[in-house]
C-alpha positions in Angstrom: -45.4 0.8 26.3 -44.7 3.5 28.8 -41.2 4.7 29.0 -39.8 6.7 32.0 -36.2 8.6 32.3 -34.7 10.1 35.1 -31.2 11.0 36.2 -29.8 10.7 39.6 -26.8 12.3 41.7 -23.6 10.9 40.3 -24.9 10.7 36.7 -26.7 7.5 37.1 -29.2 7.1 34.8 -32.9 5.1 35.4 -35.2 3.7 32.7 -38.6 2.0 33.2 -40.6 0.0 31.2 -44.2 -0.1 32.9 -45.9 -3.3 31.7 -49.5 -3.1 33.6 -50.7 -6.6 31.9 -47.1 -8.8 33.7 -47.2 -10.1 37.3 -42.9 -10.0 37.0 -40.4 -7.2 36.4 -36.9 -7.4 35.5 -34.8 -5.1 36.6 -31.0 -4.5 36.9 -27.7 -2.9 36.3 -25.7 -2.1 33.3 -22.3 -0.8 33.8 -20.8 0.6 30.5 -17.4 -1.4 31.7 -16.0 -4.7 30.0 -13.2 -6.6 28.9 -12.2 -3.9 26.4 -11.3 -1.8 29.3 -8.6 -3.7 30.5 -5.3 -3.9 29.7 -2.9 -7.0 29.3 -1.7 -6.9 33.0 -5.4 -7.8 34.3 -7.1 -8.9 31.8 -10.4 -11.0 32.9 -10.6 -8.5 35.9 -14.2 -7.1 34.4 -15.2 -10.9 34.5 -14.0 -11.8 37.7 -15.2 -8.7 39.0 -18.8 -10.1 38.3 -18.0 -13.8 40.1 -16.7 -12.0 42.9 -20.4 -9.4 43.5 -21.8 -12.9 44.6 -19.6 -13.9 46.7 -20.6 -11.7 49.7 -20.8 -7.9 50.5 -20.6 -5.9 54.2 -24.7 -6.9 54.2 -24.8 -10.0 53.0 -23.0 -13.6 52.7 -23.1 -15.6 49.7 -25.7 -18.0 50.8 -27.7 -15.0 52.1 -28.0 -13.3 48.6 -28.8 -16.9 46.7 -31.4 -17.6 49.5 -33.2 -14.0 49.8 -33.8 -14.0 46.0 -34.6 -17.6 45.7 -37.0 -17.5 48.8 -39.2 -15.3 46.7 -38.9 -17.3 44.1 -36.2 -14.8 41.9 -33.7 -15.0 39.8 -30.5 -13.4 40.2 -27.1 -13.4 37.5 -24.7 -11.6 35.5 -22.4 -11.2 32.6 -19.4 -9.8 31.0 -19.3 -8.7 27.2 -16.5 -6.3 25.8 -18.3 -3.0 26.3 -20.5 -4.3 29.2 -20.8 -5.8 32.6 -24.5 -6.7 33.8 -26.3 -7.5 37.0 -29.8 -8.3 37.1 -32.8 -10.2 38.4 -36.8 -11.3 37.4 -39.3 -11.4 40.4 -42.6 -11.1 40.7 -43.8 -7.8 41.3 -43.9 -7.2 45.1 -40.3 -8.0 45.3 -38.6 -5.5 43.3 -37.4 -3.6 46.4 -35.9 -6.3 47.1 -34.2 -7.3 43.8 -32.9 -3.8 43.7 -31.2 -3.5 47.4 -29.8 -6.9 46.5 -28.4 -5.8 43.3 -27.3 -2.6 45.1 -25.4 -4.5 47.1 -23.7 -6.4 45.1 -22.7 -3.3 42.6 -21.2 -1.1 45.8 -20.8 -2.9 49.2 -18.9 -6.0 47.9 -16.1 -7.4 50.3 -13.7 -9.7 48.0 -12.8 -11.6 50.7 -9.0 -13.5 50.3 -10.5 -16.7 50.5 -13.4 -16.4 48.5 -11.5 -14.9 45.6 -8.9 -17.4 46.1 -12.1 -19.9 45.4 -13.7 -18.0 43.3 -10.7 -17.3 41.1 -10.4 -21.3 40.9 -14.5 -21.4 39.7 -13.1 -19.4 37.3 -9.8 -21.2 35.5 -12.4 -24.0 35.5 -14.3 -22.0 32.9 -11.6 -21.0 31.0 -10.5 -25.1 30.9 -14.1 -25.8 30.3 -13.6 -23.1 27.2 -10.4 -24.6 25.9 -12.3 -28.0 25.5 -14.8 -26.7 23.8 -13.8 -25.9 20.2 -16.9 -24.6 18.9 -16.6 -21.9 21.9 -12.6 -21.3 21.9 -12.5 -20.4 18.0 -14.8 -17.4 18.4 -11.5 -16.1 21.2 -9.2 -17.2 18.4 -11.1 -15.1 15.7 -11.1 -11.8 17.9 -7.7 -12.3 18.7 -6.9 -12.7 15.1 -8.7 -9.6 13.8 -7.4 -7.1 16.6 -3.9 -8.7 17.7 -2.7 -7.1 20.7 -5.3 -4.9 21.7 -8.4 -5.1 24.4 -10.6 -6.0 22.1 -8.8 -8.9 20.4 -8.2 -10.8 24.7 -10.9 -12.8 25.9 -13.4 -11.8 28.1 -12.5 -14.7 30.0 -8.9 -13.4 30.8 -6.4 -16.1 30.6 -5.0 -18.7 32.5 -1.7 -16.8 33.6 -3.6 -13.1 33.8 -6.7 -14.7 36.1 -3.8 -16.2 39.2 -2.4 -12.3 39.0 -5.6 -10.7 39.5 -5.1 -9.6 43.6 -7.8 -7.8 45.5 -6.2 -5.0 45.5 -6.6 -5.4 41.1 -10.3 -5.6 41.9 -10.6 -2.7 44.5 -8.9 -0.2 41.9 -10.8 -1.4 38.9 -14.5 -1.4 40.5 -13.1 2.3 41.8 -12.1 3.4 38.0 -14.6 1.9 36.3 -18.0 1.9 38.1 -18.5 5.5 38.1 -22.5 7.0 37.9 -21.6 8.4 34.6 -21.2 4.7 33.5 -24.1 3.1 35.3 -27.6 2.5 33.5 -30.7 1.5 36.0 -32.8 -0.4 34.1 -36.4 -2.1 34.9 -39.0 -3.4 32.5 -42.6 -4.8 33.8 -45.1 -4.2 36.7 -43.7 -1.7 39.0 -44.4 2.5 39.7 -41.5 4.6 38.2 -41.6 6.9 40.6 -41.0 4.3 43.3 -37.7 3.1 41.1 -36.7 6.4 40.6 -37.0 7.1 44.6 -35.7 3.8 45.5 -32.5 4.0 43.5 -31.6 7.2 44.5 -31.4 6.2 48.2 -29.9 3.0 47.6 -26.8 4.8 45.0 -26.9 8.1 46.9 -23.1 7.4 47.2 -21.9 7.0 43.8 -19.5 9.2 41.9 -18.8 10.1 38.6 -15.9 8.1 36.6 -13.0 10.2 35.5 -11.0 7.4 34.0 -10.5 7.7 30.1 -12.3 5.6 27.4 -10.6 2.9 26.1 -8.3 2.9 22.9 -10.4 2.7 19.8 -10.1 -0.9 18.1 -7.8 -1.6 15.4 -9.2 -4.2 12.6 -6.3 -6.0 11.5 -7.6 -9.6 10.0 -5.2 -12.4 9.4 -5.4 -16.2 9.4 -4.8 -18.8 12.1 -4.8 -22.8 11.7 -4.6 -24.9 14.6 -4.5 -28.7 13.8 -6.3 -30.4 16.9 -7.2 -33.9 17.1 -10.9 -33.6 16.8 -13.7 -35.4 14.9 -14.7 -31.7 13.2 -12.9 -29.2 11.7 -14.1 -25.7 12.8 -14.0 -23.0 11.1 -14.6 -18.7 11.2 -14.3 -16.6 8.5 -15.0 -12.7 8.8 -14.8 -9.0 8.0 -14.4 -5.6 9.7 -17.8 -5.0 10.7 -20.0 -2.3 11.7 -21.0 -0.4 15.0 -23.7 0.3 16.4 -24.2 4.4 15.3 -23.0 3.2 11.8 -25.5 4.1 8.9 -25.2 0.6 7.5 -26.0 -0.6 10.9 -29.8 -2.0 9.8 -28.4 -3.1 6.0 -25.9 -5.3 7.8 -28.2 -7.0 9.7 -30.5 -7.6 7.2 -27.6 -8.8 5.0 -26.7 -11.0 7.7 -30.2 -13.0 8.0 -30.4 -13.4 4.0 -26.9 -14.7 4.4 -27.0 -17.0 7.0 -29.8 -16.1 9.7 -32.2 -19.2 9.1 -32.9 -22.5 7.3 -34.3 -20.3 4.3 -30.8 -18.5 4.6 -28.3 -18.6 1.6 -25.4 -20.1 3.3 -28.0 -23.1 5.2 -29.6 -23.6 1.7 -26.3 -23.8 -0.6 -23.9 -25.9 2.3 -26.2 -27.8 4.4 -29.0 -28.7 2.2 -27.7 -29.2 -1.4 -24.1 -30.3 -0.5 -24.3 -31.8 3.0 -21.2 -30.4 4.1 -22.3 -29.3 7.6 -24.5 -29.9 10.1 -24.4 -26.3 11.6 -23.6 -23.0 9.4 -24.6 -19.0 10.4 -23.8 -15.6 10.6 -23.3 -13.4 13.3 -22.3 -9.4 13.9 -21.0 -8.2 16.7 -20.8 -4.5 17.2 -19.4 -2.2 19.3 -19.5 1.6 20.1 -16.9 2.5 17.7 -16.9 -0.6 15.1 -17.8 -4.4 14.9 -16.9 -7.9 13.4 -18.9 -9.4 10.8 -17.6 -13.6 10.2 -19.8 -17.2 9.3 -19.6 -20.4 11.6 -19.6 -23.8 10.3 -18.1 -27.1 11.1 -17.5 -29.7 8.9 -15.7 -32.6 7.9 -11.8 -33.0 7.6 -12.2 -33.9 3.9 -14.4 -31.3 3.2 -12.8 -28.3 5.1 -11.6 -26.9 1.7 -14.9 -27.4 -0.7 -16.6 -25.5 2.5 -14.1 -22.5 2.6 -14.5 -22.0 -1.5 -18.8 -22.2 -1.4 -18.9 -20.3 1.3 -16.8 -17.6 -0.5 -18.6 -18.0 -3.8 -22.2 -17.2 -2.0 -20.2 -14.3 -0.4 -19.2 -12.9 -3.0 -22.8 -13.6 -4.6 -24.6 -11.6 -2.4 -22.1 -8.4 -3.1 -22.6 -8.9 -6.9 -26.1 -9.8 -7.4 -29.6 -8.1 -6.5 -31.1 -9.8 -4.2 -34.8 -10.3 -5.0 -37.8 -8.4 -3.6 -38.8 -11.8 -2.1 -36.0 -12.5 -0.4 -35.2 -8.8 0.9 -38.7 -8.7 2.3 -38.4 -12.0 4.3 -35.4 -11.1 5.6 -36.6 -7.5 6.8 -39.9 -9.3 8.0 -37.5 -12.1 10.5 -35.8 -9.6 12.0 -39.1 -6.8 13.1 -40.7 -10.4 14.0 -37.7 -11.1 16.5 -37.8 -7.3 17.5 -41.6 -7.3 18.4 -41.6 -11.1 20.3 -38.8 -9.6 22.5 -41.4 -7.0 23.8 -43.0 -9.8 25.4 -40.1 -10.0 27.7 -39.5 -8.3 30.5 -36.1 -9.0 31.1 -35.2 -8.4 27.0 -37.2 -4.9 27.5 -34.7 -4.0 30.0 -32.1 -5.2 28.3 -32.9 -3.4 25.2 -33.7 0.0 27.2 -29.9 0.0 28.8 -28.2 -0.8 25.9 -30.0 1.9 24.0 -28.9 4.7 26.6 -25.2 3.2 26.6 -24.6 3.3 22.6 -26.8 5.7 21.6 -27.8 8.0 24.4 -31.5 7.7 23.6 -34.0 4.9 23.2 -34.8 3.9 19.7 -38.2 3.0 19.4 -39.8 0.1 17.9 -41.4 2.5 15.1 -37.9 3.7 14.2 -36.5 0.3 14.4 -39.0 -1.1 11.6 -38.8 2.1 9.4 -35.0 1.9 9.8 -35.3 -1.8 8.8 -37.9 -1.5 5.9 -35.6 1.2 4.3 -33.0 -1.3 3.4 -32.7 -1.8 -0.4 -31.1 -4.5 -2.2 -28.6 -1.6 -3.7 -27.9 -1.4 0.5 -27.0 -5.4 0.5 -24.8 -5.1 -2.4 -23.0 -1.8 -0.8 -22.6 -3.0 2.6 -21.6 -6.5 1.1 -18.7 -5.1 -1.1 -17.6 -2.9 2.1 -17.1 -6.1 3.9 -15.3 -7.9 1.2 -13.1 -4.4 0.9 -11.7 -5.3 3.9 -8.5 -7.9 4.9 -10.4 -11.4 6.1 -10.0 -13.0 9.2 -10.2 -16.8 9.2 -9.6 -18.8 12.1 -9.5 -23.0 11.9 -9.3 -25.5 14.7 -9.7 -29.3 14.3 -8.4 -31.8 11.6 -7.6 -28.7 9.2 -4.5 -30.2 7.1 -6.6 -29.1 3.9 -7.7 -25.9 5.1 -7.0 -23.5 2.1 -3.9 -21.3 3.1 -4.6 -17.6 3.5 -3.7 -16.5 0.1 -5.9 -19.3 -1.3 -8.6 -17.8 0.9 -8.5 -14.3 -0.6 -8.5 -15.6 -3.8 -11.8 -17.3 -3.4 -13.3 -14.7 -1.7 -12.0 -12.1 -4.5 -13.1 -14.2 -7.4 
């Protein structure tokens, strides 16, 4: 692995990855700009924002960016997270030039024509409808919004119905101008390609771009809390979760090994105890989300109307389990060894290379390599699991219910169980 840095006019910065042995590269841009930087006026803006790069720019119309890209045989999308809003593309090798005026394109010369945002903006309230029908997507909304109520962090990345049909051009124009500064912007490539061609090549095609002078957003607030919302569904559906843990945190690599002895597998705790002695579930897992200044740590599962509240009391008991009881050498050393085996099987991707390269210069200002990772992780002692656990459990839960939950512990109840 050969890693290259440089820093352009405007505060841009460019990573490569050079991969000699891959015909392909990935390559794109990562804006350290997302739903968290919004406010409750235009909220979804970062989102639409990313519909909107393909719907034409002064060089291009929006059948002229799907057909250069495809007509090599590319790929070419985006995405919006909290912290982050992404555009990239995979082609083969000879095309990058290509891939990275196209992206270019996209990122600075967009038009956000009336009509096409008036389309666009309809694609969009499709999704958000699409969400709302989908319970097992909607709850994770529900659960942010219950742990930080009123706050950027707690709206969906989505936006909402009523914010998305407010969302003008003019909301877009101000935003990209705020927002996209070169201090923000990450330049990212991973595969077969010369750096010093990238490094060259990006600095003509972003010669233009400024710094950002606009203020980071409000740190989040962890509140938890507790939300049931009966539906008329043949599952109930249920998150339950903690303050978490960001991403310079100390108990960063505890957490996540934690999190994969808890619920990160079929050999997981949670998987064993609720799907294959009791049968309550079909699917059950953990997940932590973190973010420059914190995180969220909660458990998935859907089950049963009639067995909603046996659920909600074994998955508090192995909770509380794993912050009380030393957790065996066997198991802390399976659950170190899935998570370096999921670091090292994403080196053979390009496109998670670049990924991991951007994301590294946006939360930590460096890149972490894959020797420090596994050290980090092979550090972790069961004392760790127990530490991290109990700091979880310190904090108020959220729990968030949708479905047939008539027998869905109250959040009192909840506590209880989880307290012992």
């Amino acid at each position: 692995m050969t890693i290259s840095q440089a820093s352009l006019d405007g505060g841009i910065r460019v990573v490569c990855d050079r991969m000699d042995s891959v015909e392909s590269v990935s390559i794109g841009v990562w804006v350290n700009a997302g739903a968290r930087n919004e406010d409750a006026s235009n909220n979804g803006v970062s989102h639409l924002l990313e519909h909107m790069a393909f719907r034409g720019t002064s060089q291009r119309s929006s059948v002229e960016i799907a057909t250069e890209i495809e007509n090599v045989g590319g790929h070419l999308n985006a995405y919006t997270s909290r912290e982050t809003t992404v555009y990239y593309a995979t082609v083969l090798k000879e095309n990058v030039d290509l891939a990275l005026d196209i992206i270019s394109d996209i990122v600075l010369n967009s038009t956000f024509d009336e009509e096409e945002l008036d389309r666009e903006r309809g694609v969009v309230l499709q999704e958000i409808g699409q969400a709302n029908d989908t319970p097992d997507d909607i709850i994770f909304d529900l659960f942010q919004e219950t742990a930080y109520p009123d706050q950027p962090l707690g709206r969906p990345i989505l936006g909402t119905v009523d914010t998305v049909r407010e969302i003008s051009r003019q909301t877009l124009v101000e935003y990209i101008s705020s927002q996209y500064g070169g201090n923000r912007m990450v330049i990212a490539a991973a595969g077969n390609l010369d750096p010093e061609d990238l490094f060259l090549r990006s600095q003509k095609l972003f010669a233009g771009v400024s710094a950002s002078s606009a203020s980071r957003p409000p740190a989040g607030e962890y509140h938890g809390g507790y939300l049931r919302d009966n539906r008329d569904l043949e599952q109930a559906h249920l998150v339950m979760g903690f303050n978490g843990i960001g991403f310079g945190d100390d108990d960063y690599y505890p957490l996540a090994v934690l999190s994969t002895a808890l619920g990160g597998g079929m050999s997981s705790r949670l998987f064993q105890e609720i799907r294959e002695k009791r049968g309550l579930v079909y699917s059950i897992y953990t997940f932590s989300s973190a973010f420059t200044d914190g995180g969220i740590f909660g458990l998935y599962a859907g089950t049963a109307e009639e067995k909603i509240h046996e659920l909600v009391s074994a998955a508090s008991g192995e909770l509380r389990r794993i912050a009380e009881d030393p957790m065996e050498d066997c198991e802390l050393a399976r659950s170190r060894a899935q998570i370096k085996a999921g670091v090292l099987m994403s080196l053979e991707s390009t496109s998670s290379r670049a990924e991991r390269l951007a994301r590294h210069l946006i939360t930590h200002d460096r890149i972490i390599s894959v020797e420090e990772i596994s050290r980090r992780i092979d550090a972790v002692s069961a004392e760790d699991i127990r530490r991290v656990a109990g700091r979880l459990l310190g904090s108020a839960p959220t729990v968030t219910a949708i479905g047939p939950v008539g027998d869905m512990p109250d959040y009192d109840t909840v506590k209880v169980l989880l307290n012992g």
